[in-house]
Every structure is written in structure tokens, then in C-alpha cells.
N, C-alpha and C positions, 0 to 999 in steps of 0.2 A: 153570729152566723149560725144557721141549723141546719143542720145532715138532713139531707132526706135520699129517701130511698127508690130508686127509679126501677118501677117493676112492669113496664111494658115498652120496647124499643119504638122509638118515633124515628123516622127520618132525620138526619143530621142537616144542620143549617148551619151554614159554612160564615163565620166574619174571615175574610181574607185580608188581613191586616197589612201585609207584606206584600200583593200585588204575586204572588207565585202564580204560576201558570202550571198547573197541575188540573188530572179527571176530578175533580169532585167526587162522582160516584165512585170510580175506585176507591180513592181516600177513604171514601164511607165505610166501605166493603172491608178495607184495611185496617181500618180501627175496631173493628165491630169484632174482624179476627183475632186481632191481639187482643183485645180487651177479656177478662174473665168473667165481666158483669154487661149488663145495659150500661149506654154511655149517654150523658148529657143531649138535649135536644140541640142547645149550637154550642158551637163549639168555633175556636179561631185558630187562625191558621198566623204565626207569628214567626219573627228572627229570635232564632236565638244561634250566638255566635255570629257567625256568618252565610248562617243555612236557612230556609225555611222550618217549623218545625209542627208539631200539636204536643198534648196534653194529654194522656190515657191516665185516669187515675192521678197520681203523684208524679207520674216520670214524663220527662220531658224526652221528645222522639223526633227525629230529623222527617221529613218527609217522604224525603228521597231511599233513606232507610227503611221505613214503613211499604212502601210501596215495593222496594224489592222483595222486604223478606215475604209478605205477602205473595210475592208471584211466581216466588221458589218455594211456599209453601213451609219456611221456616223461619225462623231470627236469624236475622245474623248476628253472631256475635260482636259485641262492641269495640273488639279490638281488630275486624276486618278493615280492611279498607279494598276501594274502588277503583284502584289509579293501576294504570301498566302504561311503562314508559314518560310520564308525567303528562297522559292524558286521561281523560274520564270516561271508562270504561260504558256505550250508552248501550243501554237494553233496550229492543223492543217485545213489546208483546203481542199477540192476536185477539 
């Protein structure tokens, strides 16, 4: 296998392995953010656990985590959670 080095950002192409119903382009936008480098031209979108998830680098990221912290503009920490009352707290955005 050989490293290489990705020095101009392409458009991301989505494998949606997992059937998630999620923006694409956000996602794109969301990864681009978290990422500290350019990121692969596709990339897939998988289960892990029982979540939808992607691949930044080494770390494996929920979807649904990715997309928040992106749209409050920060991470949230790993040890957050989304639930009040034992339902799923749902966010809309504009």
C-alpha cells in the first residue's frame, strides 16, 4: 500500500454503503471542516455499531455527530449525548 499525498481538494463522491439518508453536500462541507488536510476524492459512507458513520483520517465519526458539530460550529465531545426524555433530540437547520 503507498501513502500519497493529496494536495488539491476534489469534490467528494459518496459510496453510501449503508442506504443513510443524509445532504451529501453538507456531509462534504462537514468533513472538509473537520478534516486538518484535503480528504480523499470518495469516500463511503458505512455502519459502524449501529450508526451510520465516515472515515476522516484514522477516526472513525458518526454521521449524525459530524453534522451536528459542524452546524454549531464545533465538536462535540465524545462523551455528549443527544437524547432528552429517551427521545432524539432532532435539529433543524436553514
Amino acid at each position: 500500500m503507498t501513502n500519497t499525498t493529496i494536495k488539491i481538494q476534489k469534490k467528494i463522491i459518496w459510496d453510501n454503503k449503508c442506504g443513510c439518508i443524509v445532504d451529501l453536500d453538507l456531509l462534504g462541507k462537514a468533513v472538509l471542516w473537520y478534516s486538518n488536510s484535503p480528504v480523499a476524492e470518495r469516500k463511503s459512507i458505512y455502519m459502524y455499531g449501529k450508526y451510520a458513520a465516515v472515515s476522516i483520517g484514522k477516526r472513525k465519526i458518526h454521521v449524525h455527530r459530524l453534522l451536528m458539530s459542524y452546524l454549531i460550529g464545533f465538536i462535540i465531545p465524545t462523551d455528549a449525548r443527544a437524547w432528552l426524555d429517551g427521545y432524539v433530540v432532532e435539529v433543524k437547520h436553514d
